[in-house]
Phi, psi and omega in degrees: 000299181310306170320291193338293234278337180285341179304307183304329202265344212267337183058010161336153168275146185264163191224144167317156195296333165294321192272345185246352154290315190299302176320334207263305138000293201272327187276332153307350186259290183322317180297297173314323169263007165301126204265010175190176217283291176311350173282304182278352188279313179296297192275005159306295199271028158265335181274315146312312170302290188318314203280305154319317167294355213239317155256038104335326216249323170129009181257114159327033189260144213285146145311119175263043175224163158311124173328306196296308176302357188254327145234063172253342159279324205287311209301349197239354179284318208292318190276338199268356172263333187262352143324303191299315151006274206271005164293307179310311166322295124022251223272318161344300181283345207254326157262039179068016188290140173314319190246162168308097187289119184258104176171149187236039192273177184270117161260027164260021175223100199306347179282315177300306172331324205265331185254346151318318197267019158271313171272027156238021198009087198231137163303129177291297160340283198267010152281317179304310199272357151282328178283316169308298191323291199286346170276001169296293145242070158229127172302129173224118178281127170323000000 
């Protein structure tokens, strides 16, 4: 219940089942290769994000991690997704997008930045330099 309504609040699109199998896949891949403990501790709750989200979506798909790594993603999924949110929203608002931005992407990759303002019809240039600005200070989890 508590995941449900935050996966509703986090507002992601939900996707066919194939596609939240790939997600699931690739971020499990991250996770193993990921190179020291805060690395893995991140892509641990990415990997907890995809599977939740993926049953959210209406899909059964199982963890491919150990009860204890799954939770040791939620305690580290709920702040760094929910930072992110309320990053995006934010800068949204500070470069004028019509609707309210909805997206959990790294915003510390200006290639990810560019195509958030793209697909809002946001000048890419002055959305990159609103997220640097606001990533001076605002908390971010890796």
């Amino acid at each position: 219940m508590i995941v449900s309504g935050w996966h509703a609040w986090v507002k992601q699109p939900k996707k066919d089942k194939a596609w939240h199998e790939s997600d699931v896949a690739d971020e499990f891949l991250e996770y193993q290769e990921a190179p020291n403990l805060i690395y893995k501790w991140s892509e641990l709750s990415d990997v907890v994000y995809t599977v939740t989200r993926a049953r959210w979506s209406g899909h059964k798909l199982p963890y491919p991690i150990s009860w204890r790594g799954q939770f040791m993603g939620y305690i580290y999924m709920f702040p760094k997704y929910s930072l992110r949110v309320l990053f995006f929203r934010r800068a949204g608002r500070k470069s004028g997008a019509k609707a309210r931005l909805e997206s959990v992407r790294n915003p510390k990759k200006e290639h990810k930045l560019r195509q958030i303002a793209e697909q809002n019809n946001i000048d890419p240039d002055l959305f990159v330099e609103i997220c640097k600005q606001q990533l001076k200070h605002w908390p971010l989890l890796p």
